[in-house]
N, C-alpha and C positions, 0 to 999 in steps of 0.2 A: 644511506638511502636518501634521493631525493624525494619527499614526497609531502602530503598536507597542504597542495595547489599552492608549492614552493618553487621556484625557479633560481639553479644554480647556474650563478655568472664566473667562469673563467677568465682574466687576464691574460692578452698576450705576453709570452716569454714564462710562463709559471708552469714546470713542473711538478708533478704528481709525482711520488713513489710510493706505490702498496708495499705491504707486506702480504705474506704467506696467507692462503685462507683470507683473501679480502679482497675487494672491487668494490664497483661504482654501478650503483643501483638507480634508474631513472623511473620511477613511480612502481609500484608492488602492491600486488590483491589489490581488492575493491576499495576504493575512494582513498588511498595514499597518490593522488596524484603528484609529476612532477615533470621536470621540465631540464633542457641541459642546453646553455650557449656557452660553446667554449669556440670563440671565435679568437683564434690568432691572426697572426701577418707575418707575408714571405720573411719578412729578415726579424722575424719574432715568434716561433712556432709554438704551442702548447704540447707540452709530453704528458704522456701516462704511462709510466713503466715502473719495472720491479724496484722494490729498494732493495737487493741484492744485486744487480742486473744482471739476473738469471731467467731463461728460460723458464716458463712453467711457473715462473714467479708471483704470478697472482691472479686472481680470479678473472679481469676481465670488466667491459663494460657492459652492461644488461637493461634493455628498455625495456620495458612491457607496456601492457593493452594500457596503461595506466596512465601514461606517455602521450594519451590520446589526448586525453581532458580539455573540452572549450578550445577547441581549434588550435591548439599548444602546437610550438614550431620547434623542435628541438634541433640546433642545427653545432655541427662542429666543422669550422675549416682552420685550413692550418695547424694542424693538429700532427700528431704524433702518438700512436697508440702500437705497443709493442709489450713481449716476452710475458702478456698472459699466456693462459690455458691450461689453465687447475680445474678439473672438475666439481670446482665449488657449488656454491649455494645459487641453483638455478640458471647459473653461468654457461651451462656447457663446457666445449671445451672450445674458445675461439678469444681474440680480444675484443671482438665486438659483437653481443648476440642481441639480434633481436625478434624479441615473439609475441606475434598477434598485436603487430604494434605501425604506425604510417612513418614511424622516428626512427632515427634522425635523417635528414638532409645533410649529406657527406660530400664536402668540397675541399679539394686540395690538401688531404690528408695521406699521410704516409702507414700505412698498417702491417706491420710487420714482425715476424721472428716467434709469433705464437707457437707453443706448444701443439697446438690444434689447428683448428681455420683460422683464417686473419679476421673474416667476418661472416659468423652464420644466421641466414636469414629463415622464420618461421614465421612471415608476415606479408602486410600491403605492400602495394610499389615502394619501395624505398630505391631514394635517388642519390646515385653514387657519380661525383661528376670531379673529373679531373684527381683522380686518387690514384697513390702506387699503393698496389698489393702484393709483397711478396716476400721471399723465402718464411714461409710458414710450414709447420711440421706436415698437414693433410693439405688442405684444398684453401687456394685462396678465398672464393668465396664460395659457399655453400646453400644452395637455395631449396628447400623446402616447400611446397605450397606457395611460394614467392613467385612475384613477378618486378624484380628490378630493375627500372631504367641506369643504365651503367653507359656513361660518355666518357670521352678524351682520357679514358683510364691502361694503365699499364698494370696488369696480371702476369707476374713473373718470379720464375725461381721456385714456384712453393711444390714441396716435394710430391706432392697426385696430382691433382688436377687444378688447372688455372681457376676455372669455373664452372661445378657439381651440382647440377637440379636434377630434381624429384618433384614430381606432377607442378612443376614451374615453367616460365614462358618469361625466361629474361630478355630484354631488349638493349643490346650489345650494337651502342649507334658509333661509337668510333672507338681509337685505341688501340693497343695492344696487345696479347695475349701470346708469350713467348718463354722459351726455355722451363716447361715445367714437368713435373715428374713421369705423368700417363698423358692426358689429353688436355688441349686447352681448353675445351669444353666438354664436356660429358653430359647430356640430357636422356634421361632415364622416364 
């Protein structure tokens, strides 16, 4: 858990492997603030994935309203997050969940191969820009009471739906949306 208006710095090319029953927690309840840059580069990406590299293999990354604290920018590009989607501890089931939360700013990340959604959203605009989302078990991305700006992004392969809102109002400005299970979009 990030949290105690801490701010965790990832290095380009640093791999992460969870284990079973475990993620990456970006501030939680009242006043554990916290914060996440895990800024890579094209020919230096940042991973999170299982340390089995198994499917289902681990919990996932998890912002919360906590994530807000004093204008905190929580951003990941170049990044690589893959083979969560344990219905862990407040995780969901997705590799990137976030709830009641404006974090992170999502650039040129790869999301993939979740047991669940690639990334489920129960929150503010959060801005997805230049992301692949795909072959994930449900719905690449999953919008809840969301309204995400989503650009130059490619939604493909994930076995339902490309992209799944409930009383949300995505804003889908370029990209593409191809080869997925049910619909590329679903709005409910």
């Amino acid at each position: 858990i990030v949290r105690y208006n801490s701010t965790l710095t990832i290095d380009p090319g640093t791999t992460i492997k969870f284990s079973s029953n475990s993620g990456l927690r970006i501030g939680l309840e009242s006043n554990r603030y916290g914060e996440l840059h895990a800024i890579g580069k094209p020919d230096s990406l940042i991973t999170f994935t299982s340390l089995g590299d198994t499917t289902n293999g681990w919990d996932g990354i998890y912002f919360d309203t906590q994530s807000d604290y004093n204008n905190a920018t929580s951003t990941m590009s170049y990044c690589v997050v893959e083979k969560a989607g344990q219905s862990g501890w407040l995780s969901g089931t997705a590799n990137i969940f976030c709830s009641n939360t404006s974090q992170p700013t999502l650039s040129y990340c790869t999301i993939r191969e979740s047991g669940g959604q690639g990334i489920y959203l129960n929150s503010y605009p959060i801005e997805i820009n230049n992301c692949k989302v795909s072959n994930n078990a449900n719905d690449g991305i999953y919008c809840s009471g969301s309204n995400p700006v989503i650009s130059g992004s490619t939604i493909s392969v994930n076995s339902e739906n490309g992209i799944y809102c409930s009383s949300s109002s995505p804003s889908f400005q370029s990209g593409f949306i191809q080869g997925n299970g049910n619909y590329a979009m679903y709005l409910v």
